[in-house]
C-alpha positions, 0 to 999 in steps of 0.5 A: 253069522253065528250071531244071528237069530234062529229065525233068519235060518230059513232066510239064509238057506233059501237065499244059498238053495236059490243062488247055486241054482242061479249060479248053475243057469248062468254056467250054462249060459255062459258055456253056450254063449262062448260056444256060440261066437266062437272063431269062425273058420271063414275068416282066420286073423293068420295065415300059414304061409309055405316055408320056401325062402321069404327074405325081405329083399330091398326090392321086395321091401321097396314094395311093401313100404310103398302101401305101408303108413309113415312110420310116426316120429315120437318124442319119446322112445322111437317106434321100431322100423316096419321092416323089423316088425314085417319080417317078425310078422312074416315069420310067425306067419310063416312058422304058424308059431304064437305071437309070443315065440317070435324071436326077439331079434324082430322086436317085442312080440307085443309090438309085432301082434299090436302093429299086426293088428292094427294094420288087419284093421286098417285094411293095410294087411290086405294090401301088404298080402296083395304085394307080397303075391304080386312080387311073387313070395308066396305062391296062394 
């Protein structure tokens, strides 16, 4: 830069003047697209379910397992068991905690979001929601 001819001044301060503005517009466009597709409320991705007592009984859980998938054998490290990761998945909906503040004794908390995540997508955590009122958990 100190190199630079005297004439290529103007250039560069033209260049700098026209890329802060640049750099302010898109601040403020980003700021109103992220404002714009924020959460909606009518359809939350957790609910906060009471506190009363909720153990996956054998009962409860034969249930459950019957809208569940198979649980896949792999070849490598073996998958953790739906009933740990639906117990992790249920008490952080029950405690309205993070995904990360899930105890470990359910598992990786990664595991209980991805596994909770995918089952919202395939419709299946509707059904889980749909057996779970029907056995008379939760009183919704």
């Amino acid at each position: 830069m100190l190199a630079e001819p005297p004439e290529r001044l103007g250039i560069r301060l033209a260049w700098s003047a026209f890329r802060r503005r640049h750099q302010a517009r898109a601040k403020r466009c980003h700021a109103a697209r992220r404002a714009s597709t924020a959460y909606a409320e009518s359809s939350p991705t957790i609910q906060v379910l009471p506190a009363d007592d909720f153990t996956l009984t054998d009962e409860r859980w034969a249930r459950i397992a019957a809208v569940l998938p198979p649980q896949k054998a792999s070849t490598g490290r073996p998958a953790l068991d739906h009933r740990t990761i639906l117990a992790g998945i249920f008490w952080a909906i029950r405690t309205g905690a993070s995904w990360r503040e899930v105890p470990p004794e359910f598992g990786p908390w990664q595991t209980i979001n991805s596994r909770y995540q995918r089952w919202r997508q395939a419709g299946i955590w509707q059904r889980i929601v749909e057996v779970v009122q029907d056995v008379g958990v939760v009183d919704v």
